[in-house]
C-alpha positions in Angstrom: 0.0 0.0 0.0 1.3 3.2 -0.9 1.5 6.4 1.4 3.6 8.9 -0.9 5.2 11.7 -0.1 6.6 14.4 -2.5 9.9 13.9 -0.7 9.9 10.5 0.5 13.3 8.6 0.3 14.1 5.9 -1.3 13.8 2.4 0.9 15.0 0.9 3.0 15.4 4.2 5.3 16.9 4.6 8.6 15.1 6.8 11.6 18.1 8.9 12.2 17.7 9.7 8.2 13.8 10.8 8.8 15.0 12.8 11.6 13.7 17.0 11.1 12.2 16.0 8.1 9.2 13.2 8.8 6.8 12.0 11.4 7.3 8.2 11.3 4.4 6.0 11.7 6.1 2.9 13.0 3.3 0.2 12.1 4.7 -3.5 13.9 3.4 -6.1 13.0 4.3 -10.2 13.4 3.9 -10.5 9.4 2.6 -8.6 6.3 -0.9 -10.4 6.6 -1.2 -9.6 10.3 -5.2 -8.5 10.5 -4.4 -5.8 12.7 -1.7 -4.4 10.5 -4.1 -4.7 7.3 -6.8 -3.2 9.6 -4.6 -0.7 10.0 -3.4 -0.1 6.4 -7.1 0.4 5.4 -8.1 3.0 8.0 -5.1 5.2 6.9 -5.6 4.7 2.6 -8.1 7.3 2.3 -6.2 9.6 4.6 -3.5 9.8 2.8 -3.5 13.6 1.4 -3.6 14.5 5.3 -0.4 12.3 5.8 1.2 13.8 3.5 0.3 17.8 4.9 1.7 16.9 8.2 4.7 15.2 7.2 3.5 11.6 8.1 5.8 8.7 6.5 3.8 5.2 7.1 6.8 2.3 7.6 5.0 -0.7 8.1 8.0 -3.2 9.9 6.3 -6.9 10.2 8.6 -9.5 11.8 11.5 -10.6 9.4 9.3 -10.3 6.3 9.1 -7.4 3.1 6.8 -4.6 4.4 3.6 -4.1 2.1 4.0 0.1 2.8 6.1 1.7 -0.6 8.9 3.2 2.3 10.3 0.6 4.7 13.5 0.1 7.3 16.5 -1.8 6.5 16.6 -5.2 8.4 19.2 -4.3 10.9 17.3 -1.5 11.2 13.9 -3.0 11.7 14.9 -5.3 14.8 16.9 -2.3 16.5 13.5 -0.4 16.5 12.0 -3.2 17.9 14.2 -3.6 20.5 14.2 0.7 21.5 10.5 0.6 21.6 10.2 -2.4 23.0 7.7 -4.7 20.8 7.8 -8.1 21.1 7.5 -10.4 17.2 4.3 -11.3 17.9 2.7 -7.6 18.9 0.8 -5.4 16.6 2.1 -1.9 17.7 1.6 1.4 16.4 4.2 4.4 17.3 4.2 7.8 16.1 7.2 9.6 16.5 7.7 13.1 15.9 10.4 14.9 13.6 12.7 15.0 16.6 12.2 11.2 16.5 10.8 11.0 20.2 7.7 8.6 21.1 4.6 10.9 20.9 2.1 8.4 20.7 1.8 4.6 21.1 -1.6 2.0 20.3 -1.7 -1.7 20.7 -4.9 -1.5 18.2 -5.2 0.4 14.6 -5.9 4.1 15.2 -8.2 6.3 13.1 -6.8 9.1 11.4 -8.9 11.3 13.2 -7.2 10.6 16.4 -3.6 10.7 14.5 -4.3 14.5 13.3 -5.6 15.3 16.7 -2.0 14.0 18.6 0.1 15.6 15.5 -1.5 18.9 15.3 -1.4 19.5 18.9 2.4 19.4 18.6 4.3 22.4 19.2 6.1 22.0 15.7 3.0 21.2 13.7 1.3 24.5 15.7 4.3 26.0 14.5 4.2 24.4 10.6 0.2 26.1 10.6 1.5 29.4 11.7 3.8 29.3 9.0 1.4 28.6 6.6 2.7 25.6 6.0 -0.4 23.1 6.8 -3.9 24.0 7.1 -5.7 24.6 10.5 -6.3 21.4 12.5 -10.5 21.6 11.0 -9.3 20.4 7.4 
């Protein structure tokens, strides 16, 4: 499933690469057909244009298989993050970091997009980004 972004890099990515630039949405999952992380694929494809305005770079990272998202982390990569965040093979896990690549939000279930845009544009940068003119207002 594809979440572009005008500037997305090319895969594998690392985090530290993302850093200032993205708002990773880690996605773990035990394997590419994991219901939850399909569950979760489906509730963000329509959102997609309001990914994309707030930065928002969709790494699916399913337990030593491919990811089904276009942007993905290395291998090494994949099992580090597993092991800073703490997320066992067999968890679904969804993480949102923020540009400064800190946790700022963390669901054992799919999340709506609704309560993604709500978490990102409380952020101080993203409050920042709309000032700027940069995004819209949080009502878009």
């Amino acid at each position: 499933m594809h979440f572009a972004h005008p500037q997305e890099p090319s895969s594998p990515v690392t985090l530290t690469q993302l850093r200032d630039r993205f708002r990773p949405l880690l996605l773990f999952a035990a394997r590419p057909d994991d219901p939850a992380l399909l569950a979760q694929l489906t509730l963000l494809k329509n959102a997609a244009p309001g990914l994309k305005e707030r930065d928002v770079l969709v790494l699916a990272i399913p337990y030593k298989d491919p990811s089904p998202t276009e942007a993905s982390l290395g291998a090494a990569d994949a099992q580090a993050a597993r092991r800073v965040f703490h997320v066992a093979p067999e968890d679904f896990t969804a993480i949102l970091l923020g540009k400064d690549g800190g946790e700022k939000f963390r669901s054992a279930k799919p999340v709506s997009f609704e309560t993604l845009r709500h978490k990102i544009d409380s952020m101080p940068m993203r409050r920042n980004e709309m000032k700027d003119g940069q995004g819209r207002p949080p009502n878009d």
